[in-house]
Chimera marker file (.cmm) of the C-alpha trace (Angstrom):
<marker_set name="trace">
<marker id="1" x="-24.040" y="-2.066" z="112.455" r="1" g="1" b="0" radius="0.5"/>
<marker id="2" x="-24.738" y="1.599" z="112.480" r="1" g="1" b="0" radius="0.5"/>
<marker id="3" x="-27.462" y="1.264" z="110.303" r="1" g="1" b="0" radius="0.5"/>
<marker id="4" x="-28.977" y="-1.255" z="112.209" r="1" g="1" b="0" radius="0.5"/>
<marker id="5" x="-29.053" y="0.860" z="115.571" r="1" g="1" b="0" radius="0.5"/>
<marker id="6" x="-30.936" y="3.750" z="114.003" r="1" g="1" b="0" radius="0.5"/>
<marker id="7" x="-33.147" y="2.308" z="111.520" r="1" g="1" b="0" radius="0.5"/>
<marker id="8" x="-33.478" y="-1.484" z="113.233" r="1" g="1" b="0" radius="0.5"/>
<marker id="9" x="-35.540" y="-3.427" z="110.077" r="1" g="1" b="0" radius="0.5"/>
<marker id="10" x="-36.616" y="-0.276" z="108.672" r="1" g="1" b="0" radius="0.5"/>
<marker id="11" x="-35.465" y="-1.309" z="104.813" r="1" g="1" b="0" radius="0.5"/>
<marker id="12" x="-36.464" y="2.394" z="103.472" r="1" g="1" b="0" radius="0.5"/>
<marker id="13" x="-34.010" y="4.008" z="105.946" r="1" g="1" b="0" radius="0.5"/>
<marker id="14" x="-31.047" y="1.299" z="105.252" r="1" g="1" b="0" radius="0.5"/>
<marker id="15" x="-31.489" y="2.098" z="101.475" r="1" g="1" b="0" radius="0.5"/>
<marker id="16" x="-31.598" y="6.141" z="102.423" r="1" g="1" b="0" radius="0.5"/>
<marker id="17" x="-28.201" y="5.629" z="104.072" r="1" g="1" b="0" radius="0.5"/>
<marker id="18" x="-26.867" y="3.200" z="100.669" r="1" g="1" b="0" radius="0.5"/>
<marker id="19" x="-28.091" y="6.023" z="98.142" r="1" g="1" b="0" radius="0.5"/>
<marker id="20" x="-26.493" y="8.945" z="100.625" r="1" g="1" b="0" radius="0.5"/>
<marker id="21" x="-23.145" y="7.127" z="100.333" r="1" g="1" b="0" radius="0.5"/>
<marker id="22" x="-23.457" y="6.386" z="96.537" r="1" g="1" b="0" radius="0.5"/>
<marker id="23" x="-24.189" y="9.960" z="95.617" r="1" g="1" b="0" radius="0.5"/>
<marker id="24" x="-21.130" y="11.173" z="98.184" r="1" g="1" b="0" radius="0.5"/>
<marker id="25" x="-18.894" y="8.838" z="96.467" r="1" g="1" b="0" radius="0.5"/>
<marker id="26" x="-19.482" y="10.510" z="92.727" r="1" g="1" b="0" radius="0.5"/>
<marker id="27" x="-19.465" y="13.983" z="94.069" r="1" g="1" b="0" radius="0.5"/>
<marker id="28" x="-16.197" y="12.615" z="95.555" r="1" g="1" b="0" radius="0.5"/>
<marker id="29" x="-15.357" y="11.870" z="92.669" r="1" g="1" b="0" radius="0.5"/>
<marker id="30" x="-16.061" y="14.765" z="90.262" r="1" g="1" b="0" radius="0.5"/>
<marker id="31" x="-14.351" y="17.170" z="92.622" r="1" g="1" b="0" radius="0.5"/>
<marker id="32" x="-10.854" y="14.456" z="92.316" r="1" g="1" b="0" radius="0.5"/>
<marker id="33" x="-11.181" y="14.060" z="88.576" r="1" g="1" b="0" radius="0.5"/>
<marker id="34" x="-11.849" y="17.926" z="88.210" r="1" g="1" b="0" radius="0.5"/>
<marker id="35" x="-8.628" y="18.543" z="90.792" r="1" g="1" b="0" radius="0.5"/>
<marker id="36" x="-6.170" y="16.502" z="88.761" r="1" g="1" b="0" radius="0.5"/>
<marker id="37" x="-7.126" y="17.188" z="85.396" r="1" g="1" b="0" radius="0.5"/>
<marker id="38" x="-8.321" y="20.575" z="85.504" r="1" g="1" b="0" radius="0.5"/>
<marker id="39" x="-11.135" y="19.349" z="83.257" r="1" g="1" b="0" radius="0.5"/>
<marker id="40" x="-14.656" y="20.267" z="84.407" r="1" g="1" b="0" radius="0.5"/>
<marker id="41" x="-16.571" y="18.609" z="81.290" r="1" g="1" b="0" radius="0.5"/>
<marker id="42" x="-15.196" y="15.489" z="80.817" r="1" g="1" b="0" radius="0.5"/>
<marker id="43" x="-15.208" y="15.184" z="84.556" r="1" g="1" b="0" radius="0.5"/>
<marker id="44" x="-18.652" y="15.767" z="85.164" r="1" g="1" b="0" radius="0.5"/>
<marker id="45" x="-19.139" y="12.827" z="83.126" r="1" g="1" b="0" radius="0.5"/>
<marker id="46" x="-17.160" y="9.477" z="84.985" r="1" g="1" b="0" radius="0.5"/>
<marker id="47" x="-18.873" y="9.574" z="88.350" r="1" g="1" b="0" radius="0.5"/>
<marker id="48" x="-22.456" y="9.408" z="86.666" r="1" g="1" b="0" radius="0.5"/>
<marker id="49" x="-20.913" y="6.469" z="84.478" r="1" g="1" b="0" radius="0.5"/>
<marker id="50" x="-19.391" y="4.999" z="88.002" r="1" g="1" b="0" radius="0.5"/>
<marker id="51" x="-22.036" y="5.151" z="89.770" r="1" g="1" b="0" radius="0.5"/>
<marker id="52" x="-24.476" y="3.413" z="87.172" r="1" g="1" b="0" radius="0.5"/>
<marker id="53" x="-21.747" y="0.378" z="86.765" r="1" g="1" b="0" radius="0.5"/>
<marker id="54" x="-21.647" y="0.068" z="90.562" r="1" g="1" b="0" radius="0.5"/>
<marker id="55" x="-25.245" y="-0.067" z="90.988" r="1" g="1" b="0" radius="0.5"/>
<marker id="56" x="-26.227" y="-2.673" z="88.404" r="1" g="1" b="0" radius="0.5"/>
<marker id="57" x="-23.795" y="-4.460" z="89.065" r="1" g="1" b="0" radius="0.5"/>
<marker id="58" x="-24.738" y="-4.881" z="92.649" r="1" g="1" b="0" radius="0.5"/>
<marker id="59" x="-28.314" y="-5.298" z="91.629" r="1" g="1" b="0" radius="0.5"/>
<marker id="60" x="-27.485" y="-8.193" z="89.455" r="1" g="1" b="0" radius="0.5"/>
<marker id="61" x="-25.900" y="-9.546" z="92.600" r="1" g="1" b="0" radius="0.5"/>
<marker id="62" x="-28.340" y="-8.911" z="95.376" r="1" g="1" b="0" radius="0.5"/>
<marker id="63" x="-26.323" y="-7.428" z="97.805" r="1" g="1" b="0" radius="0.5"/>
<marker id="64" x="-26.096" y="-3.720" z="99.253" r="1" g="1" b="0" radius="0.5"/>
<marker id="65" x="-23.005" y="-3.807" z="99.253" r="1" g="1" b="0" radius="0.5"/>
<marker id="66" x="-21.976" y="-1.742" z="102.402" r="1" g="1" b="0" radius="0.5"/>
<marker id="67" x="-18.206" y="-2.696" z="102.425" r="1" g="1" b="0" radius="0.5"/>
<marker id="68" x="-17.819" y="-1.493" z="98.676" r="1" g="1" b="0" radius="0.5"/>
<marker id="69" x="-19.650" y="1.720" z="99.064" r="1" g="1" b="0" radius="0.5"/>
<marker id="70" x="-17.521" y="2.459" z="102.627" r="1" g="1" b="0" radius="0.5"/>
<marker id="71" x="-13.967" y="1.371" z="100.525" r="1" g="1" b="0" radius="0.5"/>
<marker id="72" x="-15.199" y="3.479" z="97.658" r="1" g="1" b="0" radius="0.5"/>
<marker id="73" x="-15.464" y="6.549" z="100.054" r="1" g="1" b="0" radius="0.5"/>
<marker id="74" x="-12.303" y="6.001" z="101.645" r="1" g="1" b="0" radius="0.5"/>
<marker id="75" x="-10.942" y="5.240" z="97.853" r="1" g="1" b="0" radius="0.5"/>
<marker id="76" x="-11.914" y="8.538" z="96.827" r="1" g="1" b="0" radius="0.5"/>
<marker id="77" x="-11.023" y="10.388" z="100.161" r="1" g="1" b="0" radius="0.5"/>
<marker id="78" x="-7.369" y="8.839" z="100.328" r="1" g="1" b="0" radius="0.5"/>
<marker id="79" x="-7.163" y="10.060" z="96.075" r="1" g="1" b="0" radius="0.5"/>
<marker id="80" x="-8.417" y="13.729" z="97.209" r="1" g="1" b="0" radius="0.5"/>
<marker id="81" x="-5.969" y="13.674" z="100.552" r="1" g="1" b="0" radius="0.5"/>
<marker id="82" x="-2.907" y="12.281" z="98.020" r="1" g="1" b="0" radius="0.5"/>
<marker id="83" x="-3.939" y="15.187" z="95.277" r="1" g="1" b="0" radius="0.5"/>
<marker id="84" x="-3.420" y="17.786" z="97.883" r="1" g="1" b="0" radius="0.5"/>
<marker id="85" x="-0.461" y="16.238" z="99.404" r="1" g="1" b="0" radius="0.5"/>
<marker id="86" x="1.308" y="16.102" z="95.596" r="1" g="1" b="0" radius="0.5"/>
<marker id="87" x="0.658" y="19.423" z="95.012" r="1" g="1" b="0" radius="0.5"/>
<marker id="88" x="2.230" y="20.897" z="98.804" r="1" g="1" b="0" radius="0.5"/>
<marker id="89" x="4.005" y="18.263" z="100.223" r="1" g="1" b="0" radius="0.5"/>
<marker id="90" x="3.771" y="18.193" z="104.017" r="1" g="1" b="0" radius="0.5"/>
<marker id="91" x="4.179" y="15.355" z="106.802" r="1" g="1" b="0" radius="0.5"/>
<marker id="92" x="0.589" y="16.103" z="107.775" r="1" g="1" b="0" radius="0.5"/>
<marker id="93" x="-0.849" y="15.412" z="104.450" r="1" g="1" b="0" radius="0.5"/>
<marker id="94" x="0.972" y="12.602" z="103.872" r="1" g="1" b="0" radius="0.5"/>
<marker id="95" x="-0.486" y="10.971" z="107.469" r="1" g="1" b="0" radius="0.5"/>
<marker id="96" x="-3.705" y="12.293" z="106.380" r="1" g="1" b="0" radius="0.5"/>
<marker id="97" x="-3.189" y="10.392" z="103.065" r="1" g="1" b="0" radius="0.5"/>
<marker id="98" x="-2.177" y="7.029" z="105.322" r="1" g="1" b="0" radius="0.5"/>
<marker id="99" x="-4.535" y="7.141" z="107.516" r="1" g="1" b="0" radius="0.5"/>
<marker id="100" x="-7.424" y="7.423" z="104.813" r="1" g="1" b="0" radius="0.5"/>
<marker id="101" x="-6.324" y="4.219" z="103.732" r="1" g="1" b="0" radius="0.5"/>
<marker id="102" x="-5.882" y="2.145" z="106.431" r="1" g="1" b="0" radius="0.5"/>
<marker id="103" x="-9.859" y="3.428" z="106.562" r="1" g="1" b="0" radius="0.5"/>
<marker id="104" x="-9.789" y="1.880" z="103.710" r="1" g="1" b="0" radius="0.5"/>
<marker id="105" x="-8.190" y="-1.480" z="103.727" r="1" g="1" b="0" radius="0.5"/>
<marker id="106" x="-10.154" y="-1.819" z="107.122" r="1" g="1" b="0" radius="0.5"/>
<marker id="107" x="-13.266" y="-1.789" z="104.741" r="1" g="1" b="0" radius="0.5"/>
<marker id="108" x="-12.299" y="-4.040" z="101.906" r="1" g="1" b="0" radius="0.5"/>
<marker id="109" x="-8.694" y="-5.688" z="101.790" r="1" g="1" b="0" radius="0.5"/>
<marker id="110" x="-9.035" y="-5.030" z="97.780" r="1" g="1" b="0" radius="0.5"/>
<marker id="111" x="-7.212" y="-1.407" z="98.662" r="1" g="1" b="0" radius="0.5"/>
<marker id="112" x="-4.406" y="-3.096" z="98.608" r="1" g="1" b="0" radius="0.5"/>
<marker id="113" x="-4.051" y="-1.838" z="94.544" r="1" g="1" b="0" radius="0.5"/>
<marker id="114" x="-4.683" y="1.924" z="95.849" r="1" g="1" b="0" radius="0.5"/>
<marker id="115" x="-0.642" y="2.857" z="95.940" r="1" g="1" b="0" radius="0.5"/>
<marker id="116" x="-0.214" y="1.504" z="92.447" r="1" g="1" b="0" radius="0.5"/>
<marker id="117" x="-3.494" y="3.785" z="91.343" r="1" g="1" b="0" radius="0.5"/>
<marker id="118" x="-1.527" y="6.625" z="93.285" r="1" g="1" b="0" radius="0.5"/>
<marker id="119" x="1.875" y="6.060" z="91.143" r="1" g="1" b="0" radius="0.5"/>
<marker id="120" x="-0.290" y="5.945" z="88.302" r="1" g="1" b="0" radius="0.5"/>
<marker id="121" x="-2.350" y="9.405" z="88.939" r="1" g="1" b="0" radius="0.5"/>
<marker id="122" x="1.864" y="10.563" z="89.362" r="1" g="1" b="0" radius="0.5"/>
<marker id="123" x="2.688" y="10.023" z="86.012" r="1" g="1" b="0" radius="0.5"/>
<marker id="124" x="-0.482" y="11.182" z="84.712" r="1" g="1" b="0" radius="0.5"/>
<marker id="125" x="-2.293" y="13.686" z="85.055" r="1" g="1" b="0" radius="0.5"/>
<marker id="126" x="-0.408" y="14.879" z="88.041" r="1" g="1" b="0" radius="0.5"/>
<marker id="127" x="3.656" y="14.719" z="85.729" r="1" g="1" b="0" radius="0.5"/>
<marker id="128" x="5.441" y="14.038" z="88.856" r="1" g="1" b="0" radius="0.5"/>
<marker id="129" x="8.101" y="11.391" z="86.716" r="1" g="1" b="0" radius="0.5"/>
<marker id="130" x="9.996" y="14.389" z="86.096" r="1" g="1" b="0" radius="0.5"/>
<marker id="131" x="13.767" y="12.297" z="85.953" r="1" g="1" b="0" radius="0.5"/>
<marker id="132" x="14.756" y="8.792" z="87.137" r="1" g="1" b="0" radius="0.5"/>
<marker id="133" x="15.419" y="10.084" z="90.569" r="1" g="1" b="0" radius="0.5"/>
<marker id="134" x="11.569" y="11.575" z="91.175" r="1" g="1" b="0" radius="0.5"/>
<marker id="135" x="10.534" y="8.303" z="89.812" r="1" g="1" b="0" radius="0.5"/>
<marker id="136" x="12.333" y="6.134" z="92.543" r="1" g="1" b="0" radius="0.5"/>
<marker id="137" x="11.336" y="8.993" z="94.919" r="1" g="1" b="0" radius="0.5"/>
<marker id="138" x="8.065" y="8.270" z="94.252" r="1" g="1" b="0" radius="0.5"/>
<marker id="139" x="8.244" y="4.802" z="94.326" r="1" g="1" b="0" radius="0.5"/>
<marker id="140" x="9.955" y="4.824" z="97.948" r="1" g="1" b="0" radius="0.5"/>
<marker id="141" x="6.749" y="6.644" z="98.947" r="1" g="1" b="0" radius="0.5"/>
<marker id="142" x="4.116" y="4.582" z="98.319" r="1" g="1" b="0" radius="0.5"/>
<marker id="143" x="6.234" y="1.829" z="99.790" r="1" g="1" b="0" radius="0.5"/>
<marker id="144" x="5.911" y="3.434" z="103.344" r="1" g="1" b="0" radius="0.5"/>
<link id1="1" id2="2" r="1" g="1" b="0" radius="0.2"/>
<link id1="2" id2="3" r="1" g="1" b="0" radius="0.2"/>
<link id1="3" id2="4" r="1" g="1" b="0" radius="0.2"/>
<link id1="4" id2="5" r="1" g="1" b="0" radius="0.2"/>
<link id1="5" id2="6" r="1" g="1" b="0" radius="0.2"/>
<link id1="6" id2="7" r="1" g="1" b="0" radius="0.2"/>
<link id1="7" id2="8" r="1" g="1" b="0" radius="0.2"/>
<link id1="8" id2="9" r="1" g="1" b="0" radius="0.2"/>
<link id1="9" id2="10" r="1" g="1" b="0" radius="0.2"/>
<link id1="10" id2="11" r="1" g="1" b="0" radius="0.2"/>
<link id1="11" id2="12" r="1" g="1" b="0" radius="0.2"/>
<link id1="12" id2="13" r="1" g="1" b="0" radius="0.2"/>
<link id1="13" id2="14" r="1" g="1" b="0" radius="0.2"/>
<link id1="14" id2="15" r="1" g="1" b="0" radius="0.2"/>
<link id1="15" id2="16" r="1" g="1" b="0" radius="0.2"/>
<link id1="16" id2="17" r="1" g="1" b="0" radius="0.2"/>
<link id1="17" id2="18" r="1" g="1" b="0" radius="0.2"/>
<link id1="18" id2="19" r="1" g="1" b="0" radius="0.2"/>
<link id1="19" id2="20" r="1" g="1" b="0" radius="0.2"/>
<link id1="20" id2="21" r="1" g="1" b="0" radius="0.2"/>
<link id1="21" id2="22" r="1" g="1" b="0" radius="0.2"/>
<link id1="22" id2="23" r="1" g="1" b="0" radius="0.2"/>
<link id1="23" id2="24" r="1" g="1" b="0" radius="0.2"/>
<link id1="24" id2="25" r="1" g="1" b="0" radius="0.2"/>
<link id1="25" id2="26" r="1" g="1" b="0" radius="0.2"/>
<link id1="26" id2="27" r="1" g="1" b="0" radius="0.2"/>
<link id1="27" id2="28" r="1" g="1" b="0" radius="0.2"/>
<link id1="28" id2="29" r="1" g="1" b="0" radius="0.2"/>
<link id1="29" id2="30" r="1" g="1" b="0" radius="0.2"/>
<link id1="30" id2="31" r="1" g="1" b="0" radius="0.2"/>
<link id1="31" id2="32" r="1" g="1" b="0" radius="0.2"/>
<link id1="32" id2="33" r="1" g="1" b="0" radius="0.2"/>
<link id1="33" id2="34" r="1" g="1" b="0" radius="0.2"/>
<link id1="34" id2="35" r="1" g="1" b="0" radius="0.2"/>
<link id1="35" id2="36" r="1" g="1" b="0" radius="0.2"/>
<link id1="36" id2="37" r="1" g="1" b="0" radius="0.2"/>
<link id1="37" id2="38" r="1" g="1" b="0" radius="0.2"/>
<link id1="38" id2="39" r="1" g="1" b="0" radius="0.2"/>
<link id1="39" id2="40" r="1" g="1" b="0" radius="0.2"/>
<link id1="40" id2="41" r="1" g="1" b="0" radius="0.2"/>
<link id1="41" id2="42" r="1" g="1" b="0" radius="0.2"/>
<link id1="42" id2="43" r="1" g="1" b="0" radius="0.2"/>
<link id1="43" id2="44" r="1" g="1" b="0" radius="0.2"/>
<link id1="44" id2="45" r="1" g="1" b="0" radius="0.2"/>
<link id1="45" id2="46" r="1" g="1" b="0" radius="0.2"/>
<link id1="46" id2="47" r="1" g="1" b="0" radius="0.2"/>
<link id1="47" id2="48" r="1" g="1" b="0" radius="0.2"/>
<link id1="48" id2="49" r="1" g="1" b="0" radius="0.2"/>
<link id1="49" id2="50" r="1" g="1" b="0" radius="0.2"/>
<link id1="50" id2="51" r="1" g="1" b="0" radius="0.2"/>
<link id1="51" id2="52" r="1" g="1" b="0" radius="0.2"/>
<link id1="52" id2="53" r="1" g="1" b="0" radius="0.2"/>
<link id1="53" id2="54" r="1" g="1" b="0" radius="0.2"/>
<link id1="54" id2="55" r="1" g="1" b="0" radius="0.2"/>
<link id1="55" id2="56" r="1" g="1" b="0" radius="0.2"/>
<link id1="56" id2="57" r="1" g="1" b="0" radius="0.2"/>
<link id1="57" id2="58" r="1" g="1" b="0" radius="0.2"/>
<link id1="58" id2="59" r="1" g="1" b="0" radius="0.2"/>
<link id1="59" id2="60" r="1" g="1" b="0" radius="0.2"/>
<link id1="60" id2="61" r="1" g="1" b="0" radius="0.2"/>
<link id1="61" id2="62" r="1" g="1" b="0" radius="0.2"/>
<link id1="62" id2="63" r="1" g="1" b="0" radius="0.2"/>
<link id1="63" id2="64" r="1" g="1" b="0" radius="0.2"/>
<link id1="64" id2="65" r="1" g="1" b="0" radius="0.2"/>
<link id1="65" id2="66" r="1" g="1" b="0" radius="0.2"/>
<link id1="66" id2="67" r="1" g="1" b="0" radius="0.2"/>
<link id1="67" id2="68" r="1" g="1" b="0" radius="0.2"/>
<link id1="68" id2="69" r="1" g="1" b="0" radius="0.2"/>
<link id1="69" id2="70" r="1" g="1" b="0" radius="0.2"/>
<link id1="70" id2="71" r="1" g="1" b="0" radius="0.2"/>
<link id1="71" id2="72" r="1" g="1" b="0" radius="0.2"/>
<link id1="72" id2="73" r="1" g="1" b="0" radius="0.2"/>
<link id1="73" id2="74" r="1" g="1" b="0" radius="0.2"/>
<link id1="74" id2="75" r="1" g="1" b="0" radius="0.2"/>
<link id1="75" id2="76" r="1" g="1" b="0" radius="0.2"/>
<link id1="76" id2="77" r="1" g="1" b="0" radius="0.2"/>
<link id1="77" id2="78" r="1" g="1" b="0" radius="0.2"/>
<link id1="78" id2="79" r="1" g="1" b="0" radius="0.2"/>
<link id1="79" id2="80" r="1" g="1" b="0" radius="0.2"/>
<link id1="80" id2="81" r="1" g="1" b="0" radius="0.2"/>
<link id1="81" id2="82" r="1" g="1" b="0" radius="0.2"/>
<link id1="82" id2="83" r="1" g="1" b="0" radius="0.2"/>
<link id1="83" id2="84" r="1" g="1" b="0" radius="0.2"/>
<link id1="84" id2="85" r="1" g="1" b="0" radius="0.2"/>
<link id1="85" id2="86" r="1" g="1" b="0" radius="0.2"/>
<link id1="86" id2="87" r="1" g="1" b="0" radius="0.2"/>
<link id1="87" id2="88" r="1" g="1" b="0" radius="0.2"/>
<link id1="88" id2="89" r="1" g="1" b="0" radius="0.2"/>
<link id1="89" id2="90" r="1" g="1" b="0" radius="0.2"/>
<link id1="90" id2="91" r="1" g="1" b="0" radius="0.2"/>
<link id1="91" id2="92" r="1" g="1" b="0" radius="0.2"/>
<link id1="92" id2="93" r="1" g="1" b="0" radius="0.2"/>
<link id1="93" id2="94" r="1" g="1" b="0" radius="0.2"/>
<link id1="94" id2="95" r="1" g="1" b="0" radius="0.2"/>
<link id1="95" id2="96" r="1" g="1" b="0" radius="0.2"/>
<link id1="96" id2="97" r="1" g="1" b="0" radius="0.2"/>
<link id1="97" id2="98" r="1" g="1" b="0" radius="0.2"/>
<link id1="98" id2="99" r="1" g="1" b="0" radius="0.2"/>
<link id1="99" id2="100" r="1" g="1" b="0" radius="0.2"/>
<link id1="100" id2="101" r="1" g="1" b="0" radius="0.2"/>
<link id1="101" id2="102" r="1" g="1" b="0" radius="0.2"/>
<link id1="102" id2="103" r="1" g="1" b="0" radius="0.2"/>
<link id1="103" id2="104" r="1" g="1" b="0" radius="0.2"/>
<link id1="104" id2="105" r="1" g="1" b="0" radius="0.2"/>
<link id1="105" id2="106" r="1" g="1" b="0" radius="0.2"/>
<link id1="106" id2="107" r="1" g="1" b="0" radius="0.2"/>
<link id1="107" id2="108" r="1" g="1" b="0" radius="0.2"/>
<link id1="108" id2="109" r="1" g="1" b="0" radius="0.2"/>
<link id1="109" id2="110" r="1" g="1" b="0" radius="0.2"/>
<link id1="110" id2="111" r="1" g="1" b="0" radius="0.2"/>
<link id1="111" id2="112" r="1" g="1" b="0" radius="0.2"/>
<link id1="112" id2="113" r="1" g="1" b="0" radius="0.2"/>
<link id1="113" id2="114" r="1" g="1" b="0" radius="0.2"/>
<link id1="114" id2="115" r="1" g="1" b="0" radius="0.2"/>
<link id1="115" id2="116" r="1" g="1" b="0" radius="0.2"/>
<link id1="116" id2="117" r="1" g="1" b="0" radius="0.2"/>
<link id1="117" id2="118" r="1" g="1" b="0" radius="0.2"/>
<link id1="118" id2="119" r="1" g="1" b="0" radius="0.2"/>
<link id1="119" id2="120" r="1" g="1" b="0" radius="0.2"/>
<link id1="120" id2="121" r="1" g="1" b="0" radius="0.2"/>
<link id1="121" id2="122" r="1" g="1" b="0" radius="0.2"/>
<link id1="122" id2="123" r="1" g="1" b="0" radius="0.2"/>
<link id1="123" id2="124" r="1" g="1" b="0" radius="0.2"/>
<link id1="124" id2="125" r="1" g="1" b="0" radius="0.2"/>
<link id1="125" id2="126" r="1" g="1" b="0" radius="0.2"/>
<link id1="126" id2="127" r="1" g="1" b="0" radius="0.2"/>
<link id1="127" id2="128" r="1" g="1" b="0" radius="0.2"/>
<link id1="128" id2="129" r="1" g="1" b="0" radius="0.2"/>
<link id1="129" id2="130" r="1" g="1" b="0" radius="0.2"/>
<link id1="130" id2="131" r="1" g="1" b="0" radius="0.2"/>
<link id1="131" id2="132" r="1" g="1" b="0" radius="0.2"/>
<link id1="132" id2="133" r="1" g="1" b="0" radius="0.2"/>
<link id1="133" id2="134" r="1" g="1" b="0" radius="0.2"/>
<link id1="134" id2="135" r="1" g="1" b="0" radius="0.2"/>
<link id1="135" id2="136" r="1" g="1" b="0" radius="0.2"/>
<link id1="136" id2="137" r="1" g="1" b="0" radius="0.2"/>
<link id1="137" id2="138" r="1" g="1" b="0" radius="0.2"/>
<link id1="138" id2="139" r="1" g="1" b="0" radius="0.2"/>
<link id1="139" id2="140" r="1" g="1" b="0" radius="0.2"/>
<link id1="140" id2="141" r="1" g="1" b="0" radius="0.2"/>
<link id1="141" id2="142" r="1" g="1" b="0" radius="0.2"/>
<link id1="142" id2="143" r="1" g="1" b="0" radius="0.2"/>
<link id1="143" id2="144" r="1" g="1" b="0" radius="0.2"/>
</marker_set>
């Protein structure tokens, strides 16, 4: 709706604000993948590879795709957000971390996997399954 009260049927500035939002998503993403891992090289790599994959795919389909690109963002906000908050824990990160996705479900209701992706990027690359206890710990977390 935004689009359409600046740029009304202006197709060049609809696609300006598409291509703005694809290339913030895989700088997004390099600067996650590069904050977990600690690996710049291989990192520099997946949004590139991302980004191609999202794009054909979408052209094969027709559609700009405006709730993908806007879940994608908050996808990649809410991983940045939860990086920080594993590495300092705090109440205010962790509401940061929340509200990011309810950004994101608000988007696209496929989100709903983003707390399994976040127990996931615990046990690896982030080691936070350091006993049985952390693991339920962690669990309990994404639950809330």
């Amino acid at each position: 709706m935004l689009d359409c009260q600046l740029y009304r049927l202006n197709a060049g500035g609809h696609h300006f604000t598409s291509v703005l939002l694809h290339a913030v998503v895989a700088i997004l993403l390099f600067i996650v993948l590069q904050k977990m891992t600690g690996a710049v090289r291989r990192a520099h790599l997946s949004p590139l590879f991302s980004r191609f994959i999202h794009c054909a795919s979408n052209q094969l389909r027709g559609s700009r795709s405006g709730k993908d690109i806007l879940s994608g963002l908050f996808f990649m906000l809410t991983l940045a957000a939860y990086v920080k908050h594993a590495r300092a824990p705090s109440l205010g990160r962790y509401l940061v971390v929340f509200l990011l996705y309810a950004f994101g479900l608000m988007c696209k209701p496929m989100l709903v996997s983003l707390p399994l992706v976040l127990l996931l990027i615990d046990y690896w690359p982030l080691r936070r399954f350091t006993d049985p206890s952390s693991a339920r710990r962690l669990f309990i977390e994404k639950l809330h």
